[in-house]
C-alpha positions in Angstrom: -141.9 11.1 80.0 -145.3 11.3 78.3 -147.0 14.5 77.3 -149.2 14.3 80.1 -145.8 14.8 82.5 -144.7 17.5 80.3 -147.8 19.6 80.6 -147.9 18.9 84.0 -144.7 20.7 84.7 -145.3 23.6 82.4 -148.4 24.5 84.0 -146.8 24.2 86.9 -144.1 26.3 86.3 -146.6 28.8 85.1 -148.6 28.6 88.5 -145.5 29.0 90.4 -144.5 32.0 88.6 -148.0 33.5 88.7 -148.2 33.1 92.0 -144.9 34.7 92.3 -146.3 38.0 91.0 -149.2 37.8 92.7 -147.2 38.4 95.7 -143.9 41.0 94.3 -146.5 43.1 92.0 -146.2 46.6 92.9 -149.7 47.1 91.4 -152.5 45.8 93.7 -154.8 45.4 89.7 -151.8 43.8 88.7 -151.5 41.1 91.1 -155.0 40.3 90.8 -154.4 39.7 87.2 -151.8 37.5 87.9 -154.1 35.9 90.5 -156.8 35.0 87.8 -153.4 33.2 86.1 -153.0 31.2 88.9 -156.3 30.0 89.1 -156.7 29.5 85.2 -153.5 27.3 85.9 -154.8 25.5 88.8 -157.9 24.8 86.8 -155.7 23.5 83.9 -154.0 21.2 86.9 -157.1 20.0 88.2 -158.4 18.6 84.2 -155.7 16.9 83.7 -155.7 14.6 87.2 -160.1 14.4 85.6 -161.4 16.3 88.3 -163.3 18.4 85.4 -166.1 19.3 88.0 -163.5 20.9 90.1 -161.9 22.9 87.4 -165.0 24.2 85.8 -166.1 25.3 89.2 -162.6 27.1 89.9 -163.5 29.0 86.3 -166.7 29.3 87.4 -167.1 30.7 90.8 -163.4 32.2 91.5 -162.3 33.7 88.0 -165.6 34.4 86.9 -167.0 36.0 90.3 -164.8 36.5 93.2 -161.8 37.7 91.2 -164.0 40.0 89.2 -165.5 41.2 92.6 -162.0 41.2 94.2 -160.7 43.9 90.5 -163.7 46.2 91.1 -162.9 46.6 95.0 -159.3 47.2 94.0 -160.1 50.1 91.4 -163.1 51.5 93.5 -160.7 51.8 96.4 -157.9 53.5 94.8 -155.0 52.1 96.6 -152.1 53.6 96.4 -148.4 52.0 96.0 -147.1 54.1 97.9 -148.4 53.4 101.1 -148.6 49.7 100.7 -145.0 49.1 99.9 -144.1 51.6 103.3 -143.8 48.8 106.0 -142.5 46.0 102.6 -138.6 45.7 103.6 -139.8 45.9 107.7 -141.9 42.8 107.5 -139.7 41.2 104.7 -138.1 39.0 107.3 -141.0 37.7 108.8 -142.7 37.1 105.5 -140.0 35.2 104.7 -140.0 33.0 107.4 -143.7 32.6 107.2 -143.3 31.6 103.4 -140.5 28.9 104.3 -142.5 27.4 107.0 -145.5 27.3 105.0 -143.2 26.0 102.0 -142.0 23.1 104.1 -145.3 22.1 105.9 -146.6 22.1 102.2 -143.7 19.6 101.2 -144.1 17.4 103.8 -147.9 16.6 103.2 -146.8 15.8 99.5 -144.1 14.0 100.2 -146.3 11.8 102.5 -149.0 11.7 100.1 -146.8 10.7 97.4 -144.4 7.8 98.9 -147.1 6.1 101.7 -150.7 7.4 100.1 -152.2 3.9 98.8 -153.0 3.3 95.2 -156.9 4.6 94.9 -159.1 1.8 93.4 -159.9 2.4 89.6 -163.1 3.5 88.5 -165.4 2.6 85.9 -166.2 5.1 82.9 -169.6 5.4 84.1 -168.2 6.7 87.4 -169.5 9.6 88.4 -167.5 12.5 90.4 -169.7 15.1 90.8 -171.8 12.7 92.3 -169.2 11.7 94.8 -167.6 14.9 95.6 -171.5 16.2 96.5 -171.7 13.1 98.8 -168.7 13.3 100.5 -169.1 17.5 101.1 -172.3 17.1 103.1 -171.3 14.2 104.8 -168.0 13.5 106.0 -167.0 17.3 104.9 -169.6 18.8 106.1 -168.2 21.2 109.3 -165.6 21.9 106.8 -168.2 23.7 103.9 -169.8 25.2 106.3 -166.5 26.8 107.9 -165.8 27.5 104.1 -169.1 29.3 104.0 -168.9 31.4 107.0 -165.0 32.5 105.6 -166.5 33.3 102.2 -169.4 35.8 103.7 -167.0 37.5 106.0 -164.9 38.2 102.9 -168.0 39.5 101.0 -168.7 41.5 104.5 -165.1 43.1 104.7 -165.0 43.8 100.5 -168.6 45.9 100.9 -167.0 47.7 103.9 -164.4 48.9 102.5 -166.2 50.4 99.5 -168.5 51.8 101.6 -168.0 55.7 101.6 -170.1 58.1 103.6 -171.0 61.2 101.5 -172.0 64.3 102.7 -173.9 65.3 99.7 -176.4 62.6 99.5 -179.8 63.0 100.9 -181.5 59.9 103.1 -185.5 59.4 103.1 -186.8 58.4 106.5 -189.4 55.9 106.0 -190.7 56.3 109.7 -190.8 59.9 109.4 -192.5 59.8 106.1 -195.6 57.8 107.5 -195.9 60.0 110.2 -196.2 63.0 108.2 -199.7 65.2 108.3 -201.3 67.0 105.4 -201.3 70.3 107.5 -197.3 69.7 107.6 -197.0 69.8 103.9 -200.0 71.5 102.0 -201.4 75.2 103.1 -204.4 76.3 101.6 -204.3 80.4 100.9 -207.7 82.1 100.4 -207.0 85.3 97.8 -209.5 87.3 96.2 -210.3 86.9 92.7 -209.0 89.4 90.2 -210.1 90.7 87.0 -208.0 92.3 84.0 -208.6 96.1 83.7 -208.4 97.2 80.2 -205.5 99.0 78.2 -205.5 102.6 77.8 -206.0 102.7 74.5 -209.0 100.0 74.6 -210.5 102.2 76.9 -210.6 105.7 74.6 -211.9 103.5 71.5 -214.6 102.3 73.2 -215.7 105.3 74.8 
């Protein structure tokens, strides 16, 4: 087993076990931390099979944006433990059986990929993958980034709903109502008769 193997199944370990706690944190800023793990690991993963345009992009875009996006939602909303872990042990079952069916559908693409999946042609050092990858996403993949797209602005939709809070102490400027406004509506001119100082008392007796 080289050292290549070896790192492979540490990382792995570490993914599974991040991913682990993503799931059974009791603290929604917790599991998100964990969730940056996993995609550190995954990035890690992805660097070692020399998909580095892949893993700097996982860095890139998901740690260094949507997670960060995903940790400020969290502590702007507040969220209790409390009421998340209410309905925990009812839907454990189902979970469950979700996570097993998912689990075995996952093994089964694997195992197919790994025993019948041909040998892939070797490349030459020149070979570009970004190059490819770009090719292949807005040609063959194309429906698929777009689908990706859409799911990616309805999550950016539903996070700036949830933060948004309507607060009976703010003030809101009509624009319309602004233009329509008249001078007479907001300026009053007061004609008042001029007035002069009288003297003091004493001024007066000294000058008399």
């Amino acid at each position: 087993m080289s050292f290549t193997d070896v790192l492979f199944y540490l990382l792995a370990l570490v993914l599974v076990t991040a991913a682990l706690r993503v799931v059974l944190a009791r603290s929604p800023v917790t599991a998100v931390l964990h969730l940056i793990l996993v995609f550190f690991t995954a990035s890690m993963l992805w660097m070692i099979q020399q998909a580095e345009f892949l893993s700097l992009l996982l860095v890139i875009v998901y740690v260094g944006a949507v997670m960060v996006m995903f940790l400020f939602v969290v502590m702007m909303l507040d969220m209790r433990s409390e009421g998340v872990q209410k309905g925990f042990r009812a839907h454990l079952p189902a979970g469950l059986a979700i996570a097993v069916v998912m689990a075995l559908e996952m093994a089964v693409v694997l195992a197919r990929s790994w025993f019948e999946a041909p040998r892939g042609p070797a490349f030459a050092d020149d070979h570009n993958n970004t190059h490819a990858l770009g090719e292949l996403m807005y040609t063959q993949y194309a429906y698929a980034v777009e689908v990706g797209g859409v799911v990616l602005l309805v999550g950016m939709v539903a996070a700036i709903a949830l933060t948004l809070r309507r607060r009976s102490d703010v003030k809101f400027n009509d624009p319309a109502q602004q233009v329509r406004v008249r001078a007479a509506d907001r300026v009053r001119l007061v004609s008042m008769p001029s007035q002069s100082e009288l003297p003091a008392a004493g001024q007066e007796g000294s000058a008399s």
